[in-house]
BAKOL-362577 format. One record per residue: residue in three letters; x, y, z of N, C-alpha, C in turn; residue number from 1. Coordinates in Angstrom, 1 decimal, decimal comma. Example, Ala and Ser with C-alpha at 12.3 -4.5 7.8 and 13.67 -1.06 7.14 Angstrom:
2
<"ala"; <13,2; -5,7; 7,8>; <12,3; -4,5; 7,8>; <13,2; -3,3; 7,8>; 1>;
<"ser"; <12,8; -2,2; 7,1>; <13,7; -1,1; 7,1>; <12,9; 0,0; 7,9>; 2>;
//
This chain:
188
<"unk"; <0,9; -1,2; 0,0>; <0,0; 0,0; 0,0>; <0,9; 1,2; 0,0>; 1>;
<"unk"; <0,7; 2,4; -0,8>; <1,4; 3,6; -0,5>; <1,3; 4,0; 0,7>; 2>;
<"unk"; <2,6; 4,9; 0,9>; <2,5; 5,3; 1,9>; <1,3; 6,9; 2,3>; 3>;
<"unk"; <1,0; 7,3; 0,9>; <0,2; 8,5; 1,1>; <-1,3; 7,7; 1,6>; 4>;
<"unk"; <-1,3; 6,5; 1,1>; <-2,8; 6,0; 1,1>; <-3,0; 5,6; 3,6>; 5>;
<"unk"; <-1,8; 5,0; 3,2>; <-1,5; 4,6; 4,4>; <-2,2; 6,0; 5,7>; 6>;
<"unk"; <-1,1; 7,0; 5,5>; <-1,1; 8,3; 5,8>; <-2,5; 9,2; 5,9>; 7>;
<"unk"; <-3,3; 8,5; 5,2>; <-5,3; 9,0; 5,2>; <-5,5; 8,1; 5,5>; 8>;
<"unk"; <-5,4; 6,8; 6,3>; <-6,0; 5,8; 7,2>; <-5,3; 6,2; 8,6>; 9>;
<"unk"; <-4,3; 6,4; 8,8>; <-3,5; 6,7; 10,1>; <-2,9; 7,5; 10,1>; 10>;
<"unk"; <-2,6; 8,1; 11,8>; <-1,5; 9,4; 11,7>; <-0,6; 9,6; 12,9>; 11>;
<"unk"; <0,0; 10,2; 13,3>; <0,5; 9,6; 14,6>; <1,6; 9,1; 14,7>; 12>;
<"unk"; <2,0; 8,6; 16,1>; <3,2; 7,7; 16,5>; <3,2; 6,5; 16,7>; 13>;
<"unk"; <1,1; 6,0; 16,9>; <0,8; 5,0; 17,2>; <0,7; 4,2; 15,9>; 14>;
<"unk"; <0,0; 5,5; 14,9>; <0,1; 5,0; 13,7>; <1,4; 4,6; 13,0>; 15>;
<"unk"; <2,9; 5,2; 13,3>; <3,7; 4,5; 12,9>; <4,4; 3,1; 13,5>; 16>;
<"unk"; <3,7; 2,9; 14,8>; <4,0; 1,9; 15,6>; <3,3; 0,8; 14,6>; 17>;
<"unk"; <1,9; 0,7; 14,4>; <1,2; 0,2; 13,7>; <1,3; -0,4; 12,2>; 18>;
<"unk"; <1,8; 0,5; 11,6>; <2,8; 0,7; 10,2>; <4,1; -0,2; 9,7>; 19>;
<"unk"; <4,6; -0,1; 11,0>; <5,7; -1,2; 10,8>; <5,6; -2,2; 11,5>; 20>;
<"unk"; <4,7; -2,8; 12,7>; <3,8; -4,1; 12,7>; <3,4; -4,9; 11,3>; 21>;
<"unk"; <2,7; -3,7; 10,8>; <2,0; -4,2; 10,1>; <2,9; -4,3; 8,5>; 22>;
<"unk"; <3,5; -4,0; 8,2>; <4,6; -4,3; 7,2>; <5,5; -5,3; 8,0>; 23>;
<"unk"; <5,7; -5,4; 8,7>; <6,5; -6,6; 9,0>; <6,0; -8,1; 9,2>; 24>;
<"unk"; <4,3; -8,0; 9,6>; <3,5; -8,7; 9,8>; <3,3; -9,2; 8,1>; 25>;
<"unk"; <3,2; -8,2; 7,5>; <2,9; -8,8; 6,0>; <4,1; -9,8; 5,0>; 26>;
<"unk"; <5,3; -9,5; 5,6>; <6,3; -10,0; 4,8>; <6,4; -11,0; 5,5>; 27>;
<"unk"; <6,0; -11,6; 6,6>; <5,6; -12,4; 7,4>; <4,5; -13,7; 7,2>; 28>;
<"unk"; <4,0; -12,8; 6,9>; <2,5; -13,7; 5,9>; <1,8; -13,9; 6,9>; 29>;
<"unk"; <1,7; -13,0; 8,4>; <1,2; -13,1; 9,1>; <0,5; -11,9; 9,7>; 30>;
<"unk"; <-0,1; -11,2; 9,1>; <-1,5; -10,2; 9,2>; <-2,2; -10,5; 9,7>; 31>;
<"unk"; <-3,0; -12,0; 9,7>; <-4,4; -12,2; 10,3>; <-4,2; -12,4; 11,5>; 32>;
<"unk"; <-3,3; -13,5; 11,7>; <-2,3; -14,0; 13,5>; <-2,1; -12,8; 14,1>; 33>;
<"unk"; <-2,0; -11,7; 13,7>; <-1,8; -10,4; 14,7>; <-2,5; -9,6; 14,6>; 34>;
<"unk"; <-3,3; -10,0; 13,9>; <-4,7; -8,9; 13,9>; <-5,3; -9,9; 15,2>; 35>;
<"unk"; <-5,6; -10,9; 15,0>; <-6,3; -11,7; 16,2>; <-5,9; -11,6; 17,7>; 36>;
<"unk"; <-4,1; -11,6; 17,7>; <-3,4; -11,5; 18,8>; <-4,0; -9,8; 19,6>; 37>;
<"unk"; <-3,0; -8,9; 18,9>; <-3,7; -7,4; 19,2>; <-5,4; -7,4; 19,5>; 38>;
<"unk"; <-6,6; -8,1; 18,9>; <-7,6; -8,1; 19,4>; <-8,0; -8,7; 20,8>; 39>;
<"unk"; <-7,3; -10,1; 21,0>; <-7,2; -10,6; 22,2>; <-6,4; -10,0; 23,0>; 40>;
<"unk"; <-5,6; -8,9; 23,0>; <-4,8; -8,3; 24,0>; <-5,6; -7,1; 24,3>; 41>;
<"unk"; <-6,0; -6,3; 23,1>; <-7,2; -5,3; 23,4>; <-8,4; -5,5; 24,1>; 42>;
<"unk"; <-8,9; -6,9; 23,9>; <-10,2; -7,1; 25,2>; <-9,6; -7,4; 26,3>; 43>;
<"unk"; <-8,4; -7,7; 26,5>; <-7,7; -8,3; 27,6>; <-8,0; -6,7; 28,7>; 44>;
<"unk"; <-7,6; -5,7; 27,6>; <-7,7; -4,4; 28,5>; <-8,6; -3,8; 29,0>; 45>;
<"unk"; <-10,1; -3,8; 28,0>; <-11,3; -3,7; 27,9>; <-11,6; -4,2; 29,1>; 46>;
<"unk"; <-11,6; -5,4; 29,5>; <-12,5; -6,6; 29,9>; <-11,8; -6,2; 31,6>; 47>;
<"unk"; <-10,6; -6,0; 31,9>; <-9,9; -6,0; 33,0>; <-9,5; -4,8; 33,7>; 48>;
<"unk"; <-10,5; -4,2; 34,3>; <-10,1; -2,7; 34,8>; <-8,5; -2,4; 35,8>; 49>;
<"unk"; <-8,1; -3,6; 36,5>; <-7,3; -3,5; 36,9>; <-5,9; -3,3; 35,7>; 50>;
<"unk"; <-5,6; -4,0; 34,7>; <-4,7; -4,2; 33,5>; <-5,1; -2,9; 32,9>; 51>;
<"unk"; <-6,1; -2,4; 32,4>; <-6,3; -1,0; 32,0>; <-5,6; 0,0; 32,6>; 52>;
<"unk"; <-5,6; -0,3; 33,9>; <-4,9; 1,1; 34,5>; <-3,9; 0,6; 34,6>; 53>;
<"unk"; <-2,8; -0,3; 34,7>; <-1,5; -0,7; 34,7>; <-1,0; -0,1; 33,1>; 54>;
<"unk"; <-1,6; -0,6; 32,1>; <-1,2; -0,3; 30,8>; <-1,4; 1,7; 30,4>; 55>;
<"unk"; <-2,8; 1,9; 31,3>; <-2,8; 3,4; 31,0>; <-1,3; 4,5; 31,7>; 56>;
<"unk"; <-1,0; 3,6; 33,1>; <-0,4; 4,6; 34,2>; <1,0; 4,8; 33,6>; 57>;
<"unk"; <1,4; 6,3; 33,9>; <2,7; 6,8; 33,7>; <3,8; 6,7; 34,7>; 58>;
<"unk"; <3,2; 5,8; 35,7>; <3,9; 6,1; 37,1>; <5,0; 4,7; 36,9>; 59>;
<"unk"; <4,7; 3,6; 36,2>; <5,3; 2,6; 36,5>; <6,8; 2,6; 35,1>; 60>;
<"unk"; <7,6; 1,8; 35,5>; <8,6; 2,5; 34,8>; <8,9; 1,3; 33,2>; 61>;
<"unk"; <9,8; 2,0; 32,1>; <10,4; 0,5; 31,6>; <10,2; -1,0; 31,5>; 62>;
<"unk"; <11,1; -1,0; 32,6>; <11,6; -2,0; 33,1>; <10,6; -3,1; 34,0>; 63>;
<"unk"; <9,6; -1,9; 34,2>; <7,9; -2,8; 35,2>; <7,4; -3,5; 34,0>; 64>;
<"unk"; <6,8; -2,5; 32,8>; <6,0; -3,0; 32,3>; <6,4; -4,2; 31,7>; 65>;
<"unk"; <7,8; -3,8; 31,0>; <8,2; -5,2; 30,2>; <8,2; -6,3; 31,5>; 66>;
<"unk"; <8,4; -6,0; 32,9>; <8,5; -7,6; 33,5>; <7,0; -8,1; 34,3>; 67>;
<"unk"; <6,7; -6,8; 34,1>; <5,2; -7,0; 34,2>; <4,3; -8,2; 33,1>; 68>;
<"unk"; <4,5; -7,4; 32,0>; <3,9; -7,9; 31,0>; <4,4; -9,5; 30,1>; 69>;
<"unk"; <5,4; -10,0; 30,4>; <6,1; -11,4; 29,7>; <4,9; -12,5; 30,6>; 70>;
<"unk"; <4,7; -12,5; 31,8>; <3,9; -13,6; 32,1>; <2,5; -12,9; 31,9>; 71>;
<"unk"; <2,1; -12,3; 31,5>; <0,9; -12,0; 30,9>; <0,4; -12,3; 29,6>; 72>;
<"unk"; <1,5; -12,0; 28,7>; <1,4; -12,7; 27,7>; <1,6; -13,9; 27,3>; 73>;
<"unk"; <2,5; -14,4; 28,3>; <2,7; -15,9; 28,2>; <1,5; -16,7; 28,7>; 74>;
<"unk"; <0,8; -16,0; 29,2>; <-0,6; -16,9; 29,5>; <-1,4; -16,6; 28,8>; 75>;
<"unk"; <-1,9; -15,5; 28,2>; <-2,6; -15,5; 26,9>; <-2,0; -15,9; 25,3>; 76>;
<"unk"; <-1,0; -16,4; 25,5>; <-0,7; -17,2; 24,7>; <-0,7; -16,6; 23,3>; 77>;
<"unk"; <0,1; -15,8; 22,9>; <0,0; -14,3; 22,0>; <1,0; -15,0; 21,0>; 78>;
<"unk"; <1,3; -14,8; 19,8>; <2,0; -15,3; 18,8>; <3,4; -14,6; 18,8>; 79>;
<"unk"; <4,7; -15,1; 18,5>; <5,8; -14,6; 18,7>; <6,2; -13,0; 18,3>; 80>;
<"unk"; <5,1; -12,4; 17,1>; <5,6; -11,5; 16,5>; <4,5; -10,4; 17,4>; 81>;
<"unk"; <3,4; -10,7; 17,5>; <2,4; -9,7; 18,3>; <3,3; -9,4; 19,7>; 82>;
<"unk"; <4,0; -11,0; 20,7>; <4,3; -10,9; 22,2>; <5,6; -9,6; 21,7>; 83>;
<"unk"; <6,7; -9,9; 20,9>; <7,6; -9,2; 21,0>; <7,6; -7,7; 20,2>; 84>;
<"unk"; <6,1; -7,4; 19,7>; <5,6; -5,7; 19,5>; <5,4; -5,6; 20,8>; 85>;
<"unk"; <4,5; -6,0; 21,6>; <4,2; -5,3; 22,4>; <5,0; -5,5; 24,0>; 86>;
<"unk"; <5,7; -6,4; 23,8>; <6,9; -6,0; 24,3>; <8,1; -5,1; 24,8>; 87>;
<"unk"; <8,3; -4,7; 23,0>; <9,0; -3,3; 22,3>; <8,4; -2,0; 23,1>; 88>;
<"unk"; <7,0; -2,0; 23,0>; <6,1; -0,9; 23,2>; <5,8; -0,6; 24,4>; 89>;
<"unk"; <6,5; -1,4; 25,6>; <6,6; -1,1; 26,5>; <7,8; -0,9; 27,3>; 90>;
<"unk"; <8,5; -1,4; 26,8>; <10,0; -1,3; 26,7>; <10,3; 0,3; 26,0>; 91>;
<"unk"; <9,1; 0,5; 25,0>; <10,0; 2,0; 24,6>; <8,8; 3,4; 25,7>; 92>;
<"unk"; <8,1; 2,8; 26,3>; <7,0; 3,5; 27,3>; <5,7; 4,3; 26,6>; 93>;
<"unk"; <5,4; 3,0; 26,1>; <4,5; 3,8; 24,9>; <3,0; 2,7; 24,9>; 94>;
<"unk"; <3,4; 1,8; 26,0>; <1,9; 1,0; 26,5>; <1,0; 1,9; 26,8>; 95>;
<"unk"; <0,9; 3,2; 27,6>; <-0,3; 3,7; 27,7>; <-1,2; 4,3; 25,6>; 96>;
<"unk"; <-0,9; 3,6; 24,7>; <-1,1; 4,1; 23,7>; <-1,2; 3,1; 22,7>; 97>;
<"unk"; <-1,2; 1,5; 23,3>; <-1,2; 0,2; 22,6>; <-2,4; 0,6; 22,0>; 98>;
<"unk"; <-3,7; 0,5; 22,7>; <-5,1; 0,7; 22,2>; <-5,2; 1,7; 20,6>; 99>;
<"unk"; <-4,8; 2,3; 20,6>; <-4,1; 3,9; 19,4>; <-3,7; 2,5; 18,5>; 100>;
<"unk"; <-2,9; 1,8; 18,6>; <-1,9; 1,1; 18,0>; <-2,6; 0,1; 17,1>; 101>;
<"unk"; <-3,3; -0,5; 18,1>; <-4,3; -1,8; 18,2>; <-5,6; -1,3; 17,0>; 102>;
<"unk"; <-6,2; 0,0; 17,1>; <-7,2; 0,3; 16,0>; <-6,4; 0,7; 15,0>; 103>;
<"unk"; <-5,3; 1,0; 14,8>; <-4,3; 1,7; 13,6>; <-4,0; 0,5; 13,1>; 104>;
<"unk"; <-3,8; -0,8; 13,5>; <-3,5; -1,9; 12,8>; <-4,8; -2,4; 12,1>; 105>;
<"unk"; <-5,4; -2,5; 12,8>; <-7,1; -3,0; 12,4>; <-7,5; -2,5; 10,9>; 106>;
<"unk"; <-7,2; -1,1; 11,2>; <-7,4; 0,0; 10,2>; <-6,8; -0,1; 8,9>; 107>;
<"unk"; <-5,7; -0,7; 9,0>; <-4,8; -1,4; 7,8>; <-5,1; -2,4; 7,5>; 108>;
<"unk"; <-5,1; -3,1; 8,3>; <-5,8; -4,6; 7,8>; <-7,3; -4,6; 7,0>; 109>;
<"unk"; <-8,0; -3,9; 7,7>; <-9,5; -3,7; 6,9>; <-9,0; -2,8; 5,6>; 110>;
<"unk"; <-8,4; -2,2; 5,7>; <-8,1; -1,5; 3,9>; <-7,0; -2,0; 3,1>; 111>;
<"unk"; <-6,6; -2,9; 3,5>; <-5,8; -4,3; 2,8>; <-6,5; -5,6; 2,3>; 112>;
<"unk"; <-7,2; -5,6; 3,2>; <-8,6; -6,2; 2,3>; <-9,8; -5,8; 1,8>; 113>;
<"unk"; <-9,5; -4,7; 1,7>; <-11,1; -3,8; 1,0>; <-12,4; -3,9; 1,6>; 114>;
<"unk"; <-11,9; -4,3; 3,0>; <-13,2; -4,4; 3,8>; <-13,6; -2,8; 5,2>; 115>;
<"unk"; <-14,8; -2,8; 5,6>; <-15,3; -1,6; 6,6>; <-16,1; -2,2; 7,4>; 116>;
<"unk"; <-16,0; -1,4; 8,6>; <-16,6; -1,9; 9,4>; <-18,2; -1,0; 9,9>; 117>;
<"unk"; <-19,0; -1,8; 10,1>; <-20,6; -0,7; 10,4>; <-20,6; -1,2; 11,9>; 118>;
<"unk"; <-21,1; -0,6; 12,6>; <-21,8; -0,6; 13,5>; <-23,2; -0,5; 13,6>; 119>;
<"unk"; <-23,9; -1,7; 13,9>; <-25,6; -1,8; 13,6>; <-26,4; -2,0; 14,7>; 120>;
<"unk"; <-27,2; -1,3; 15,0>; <-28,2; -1,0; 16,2>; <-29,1; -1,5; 16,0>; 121>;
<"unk"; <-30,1; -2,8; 16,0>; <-31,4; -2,7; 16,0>; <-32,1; -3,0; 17,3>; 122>;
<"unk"; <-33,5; -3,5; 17,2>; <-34,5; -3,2; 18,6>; <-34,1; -5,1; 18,8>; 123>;
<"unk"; <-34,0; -5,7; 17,8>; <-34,4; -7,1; 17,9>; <-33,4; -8,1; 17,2>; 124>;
<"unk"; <-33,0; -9,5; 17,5>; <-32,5; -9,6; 16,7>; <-32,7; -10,2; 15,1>; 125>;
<"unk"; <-32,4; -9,5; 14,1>; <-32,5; -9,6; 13,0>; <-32,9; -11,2; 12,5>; 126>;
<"unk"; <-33,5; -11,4; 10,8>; <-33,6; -12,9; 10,6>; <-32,0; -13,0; 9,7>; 127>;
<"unk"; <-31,9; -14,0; 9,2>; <-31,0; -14,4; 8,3>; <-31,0; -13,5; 7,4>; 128>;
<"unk"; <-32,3; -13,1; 6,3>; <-32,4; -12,8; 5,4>; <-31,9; -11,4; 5,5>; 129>;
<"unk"; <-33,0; -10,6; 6,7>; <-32,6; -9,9; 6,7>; <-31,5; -9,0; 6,9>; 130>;
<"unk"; <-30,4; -9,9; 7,7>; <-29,4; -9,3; 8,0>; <-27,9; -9,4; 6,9>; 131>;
<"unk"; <-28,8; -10,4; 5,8>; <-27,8; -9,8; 4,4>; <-28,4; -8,8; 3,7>; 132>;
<"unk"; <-29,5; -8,6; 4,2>; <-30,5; -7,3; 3,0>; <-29,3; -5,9; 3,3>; 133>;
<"unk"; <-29,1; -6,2; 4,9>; <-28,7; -4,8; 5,6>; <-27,3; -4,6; 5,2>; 134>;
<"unk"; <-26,2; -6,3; 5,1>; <-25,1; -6,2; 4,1>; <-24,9; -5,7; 3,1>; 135>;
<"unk"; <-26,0; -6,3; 2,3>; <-26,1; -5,5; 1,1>; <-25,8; -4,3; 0,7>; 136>;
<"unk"; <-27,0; -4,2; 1,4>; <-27,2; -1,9; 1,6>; <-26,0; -1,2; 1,6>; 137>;
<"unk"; <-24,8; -1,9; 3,0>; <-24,1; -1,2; 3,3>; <-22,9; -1,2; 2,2>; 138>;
<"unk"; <-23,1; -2,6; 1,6>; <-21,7; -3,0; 0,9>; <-21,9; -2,0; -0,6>; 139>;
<"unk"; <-23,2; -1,6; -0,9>; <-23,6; -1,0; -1,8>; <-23,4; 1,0; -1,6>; 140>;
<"unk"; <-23,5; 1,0; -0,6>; <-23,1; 2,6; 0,3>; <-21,6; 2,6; 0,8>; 141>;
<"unk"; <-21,2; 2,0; 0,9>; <-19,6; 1,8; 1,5>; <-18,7; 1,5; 0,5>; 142>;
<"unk"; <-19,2; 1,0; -0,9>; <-18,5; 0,7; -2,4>; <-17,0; -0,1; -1,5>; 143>;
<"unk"; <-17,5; -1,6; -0,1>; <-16,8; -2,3; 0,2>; <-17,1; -3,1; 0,9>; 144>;
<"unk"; <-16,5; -4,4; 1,0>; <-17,0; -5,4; 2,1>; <-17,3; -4,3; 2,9>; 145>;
<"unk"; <-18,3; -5,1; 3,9>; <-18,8; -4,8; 4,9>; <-19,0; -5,5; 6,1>; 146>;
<"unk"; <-18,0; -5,3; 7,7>; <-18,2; -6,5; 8,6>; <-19,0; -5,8; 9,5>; 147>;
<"unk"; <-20,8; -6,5; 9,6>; <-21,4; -5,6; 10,3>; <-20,9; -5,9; 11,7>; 148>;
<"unk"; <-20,9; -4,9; 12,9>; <-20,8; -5,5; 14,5>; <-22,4; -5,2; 14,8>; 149>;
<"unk"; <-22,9; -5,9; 14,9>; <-24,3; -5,9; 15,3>; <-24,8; -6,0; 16,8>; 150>;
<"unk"; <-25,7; -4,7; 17,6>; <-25,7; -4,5; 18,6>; <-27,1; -4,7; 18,8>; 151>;
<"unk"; <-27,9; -5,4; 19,8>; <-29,2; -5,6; 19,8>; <-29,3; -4,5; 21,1>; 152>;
<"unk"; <-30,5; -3,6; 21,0>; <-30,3; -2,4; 22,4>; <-32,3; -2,2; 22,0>; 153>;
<"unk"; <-33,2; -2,9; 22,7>; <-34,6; -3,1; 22,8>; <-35,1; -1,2; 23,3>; 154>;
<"unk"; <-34,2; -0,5; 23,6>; <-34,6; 0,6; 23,6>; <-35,4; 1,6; 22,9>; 155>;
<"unk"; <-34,4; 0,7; 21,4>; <-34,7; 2,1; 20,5>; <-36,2; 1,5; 19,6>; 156>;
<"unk"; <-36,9; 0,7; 20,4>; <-38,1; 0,7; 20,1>; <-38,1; -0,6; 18,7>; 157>;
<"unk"; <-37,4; 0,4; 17,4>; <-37,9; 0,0; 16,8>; <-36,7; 0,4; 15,6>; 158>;
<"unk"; <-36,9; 0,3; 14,3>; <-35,8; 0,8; 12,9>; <-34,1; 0,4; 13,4>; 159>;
<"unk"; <-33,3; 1,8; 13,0>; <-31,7; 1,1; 12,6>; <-30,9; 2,1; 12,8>; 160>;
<"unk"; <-30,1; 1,9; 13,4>; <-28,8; 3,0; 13,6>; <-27,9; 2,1; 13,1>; 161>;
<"unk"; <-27,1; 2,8; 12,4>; <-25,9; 2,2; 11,8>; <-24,5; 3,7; 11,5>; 162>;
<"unk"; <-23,6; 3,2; 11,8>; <-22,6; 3,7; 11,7>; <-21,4; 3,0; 11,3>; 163>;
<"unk"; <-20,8; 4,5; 9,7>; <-20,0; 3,6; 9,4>; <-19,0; 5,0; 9,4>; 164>;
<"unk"; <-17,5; 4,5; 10,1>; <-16,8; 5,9; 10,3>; <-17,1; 6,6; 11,1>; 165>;
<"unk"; <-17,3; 7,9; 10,5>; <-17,5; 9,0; 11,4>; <-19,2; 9,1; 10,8>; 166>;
<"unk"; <-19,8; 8,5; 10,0>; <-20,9; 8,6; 9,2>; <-21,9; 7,9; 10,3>; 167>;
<"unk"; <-23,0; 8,4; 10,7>; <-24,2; 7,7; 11,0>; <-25,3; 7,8; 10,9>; 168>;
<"unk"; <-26,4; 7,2; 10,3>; <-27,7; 7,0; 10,4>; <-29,0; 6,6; 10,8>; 169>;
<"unk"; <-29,2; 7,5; 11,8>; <-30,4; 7,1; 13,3>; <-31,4; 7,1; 12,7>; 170>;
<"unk"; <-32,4; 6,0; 12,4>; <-34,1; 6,1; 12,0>; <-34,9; 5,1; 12,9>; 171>;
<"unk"; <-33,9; 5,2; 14,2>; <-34,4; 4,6; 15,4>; <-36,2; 5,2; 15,3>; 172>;
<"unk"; <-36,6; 4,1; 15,9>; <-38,7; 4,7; 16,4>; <-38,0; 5,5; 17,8>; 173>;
<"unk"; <-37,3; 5,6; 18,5>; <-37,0; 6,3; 19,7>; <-36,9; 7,3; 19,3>; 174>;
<"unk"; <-35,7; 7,3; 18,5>; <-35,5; 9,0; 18,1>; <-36,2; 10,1; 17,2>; 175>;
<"unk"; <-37,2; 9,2; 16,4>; <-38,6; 9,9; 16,1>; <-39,3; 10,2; 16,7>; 176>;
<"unk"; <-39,7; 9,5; 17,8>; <-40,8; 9,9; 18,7>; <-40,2; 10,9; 19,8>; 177>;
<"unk"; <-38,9; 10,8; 20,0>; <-38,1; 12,3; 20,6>; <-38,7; 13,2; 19,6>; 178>;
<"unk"; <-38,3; 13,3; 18,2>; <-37,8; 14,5; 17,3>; <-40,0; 14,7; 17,8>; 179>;
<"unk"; <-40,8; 14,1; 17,5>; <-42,0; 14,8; 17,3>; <-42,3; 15,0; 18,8>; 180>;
<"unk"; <-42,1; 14,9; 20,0>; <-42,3; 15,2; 21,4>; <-41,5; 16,8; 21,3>; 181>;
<"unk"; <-40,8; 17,2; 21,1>; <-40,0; 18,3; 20,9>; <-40,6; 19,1; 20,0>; 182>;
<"unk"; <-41,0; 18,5; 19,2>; <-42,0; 19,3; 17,9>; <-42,9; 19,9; 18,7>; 183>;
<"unk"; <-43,7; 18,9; 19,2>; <-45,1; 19,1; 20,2>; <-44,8; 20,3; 20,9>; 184>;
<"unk"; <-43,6; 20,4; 21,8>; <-43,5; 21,2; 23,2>; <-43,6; 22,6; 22,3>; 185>;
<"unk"; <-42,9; 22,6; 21,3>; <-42,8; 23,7; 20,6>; <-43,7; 24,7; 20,2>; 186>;
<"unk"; <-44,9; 23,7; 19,7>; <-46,3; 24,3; 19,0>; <-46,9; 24,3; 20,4>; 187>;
<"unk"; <-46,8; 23,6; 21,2>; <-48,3; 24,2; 22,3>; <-47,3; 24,9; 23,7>; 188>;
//
């Protein structure tokens, strides 16, 4: 991939952390193994409020995190090239900023395979059919694969939020019946 193209998907220091993961990962032949690894290390952080703030904190030094972090990784069982990135990345004190790193790689990998990601809201969960109608749609609006993450949230009554990017479109029944309650207060 060029590097201008690269450069409009990512920017940053995380992004060049990411950049050369991810070219090293490719000559590697191993993109997907570390796209999986980095995702299992990213819920690792998600999922664990205590490891969140060990990986966020500025207080601990070098030398902690890296000996912090080798039996951690050795028990999640991380592939040789993901364990010794993030390794590096803590070793150079730049773990509070893996997460940065972790969607910058993602980010390349989905535009190395011509794929996007939606985020999809409905009230229920969807049939089969329907939830390739809604691939469809997107793959036809997104002019690309499309990997929906699909979120079932019984709130919004009813219709579809979907977000793709920074792009979203609410035609939730919730947020209709907001927009005309607001209407209402207005007129009377």
């Amino acid at each position: 991939m060029p590097v201008a193209a690269r450069n409009s998907i990512i920017s940053g220091f995380s992004g060049r952390y990411a950049t050369a993961l991810f070219d090293l990962a490719s000559e590697m032949k191993q993109i997907d193994a570390v796209a999986s690894d980095l995702a299992r290390f990213g819920a690792l952080i998600e999922d664990n409020a205590d490891f969140r703030r060990f990986v966020l904190s500025p207080v601990f030094t070098a030398h902690e995190q890296v000996k912090a972090m080798k039996p951690i990784l050795a028990k999640i069982k991380l592939g040789d090239l993901a364990t010794k990135f993030l390794l590096l990345v803590a070793k150079q004190r730049r773990l509070f900023a893996v997460r940065d790193m972790i969607r910058d790689y993602s980010a390349l990998v989905d535009d190395a395979k011509g794929t996007t990601h939606a985020k999809v809201t409905l009230a229920d969960k969807p049939s089969d059919a329907m939830l390739a109608t809604i691939k469809a749609s997107l793959k036809d609006i997104a002019g690309k694969n499309v990997v929906v993450d699909l979120k079932i949230n019984p709130e919004i009554i009813g219709g579809i939020i979907v977000q793709i990017g920074s792009r979203m479109v609410d035609s939730s029944l919730h947020t209709k019946l907001n927009s005309i309650r607001i209407a209402m207060k207005e007129v009377g």
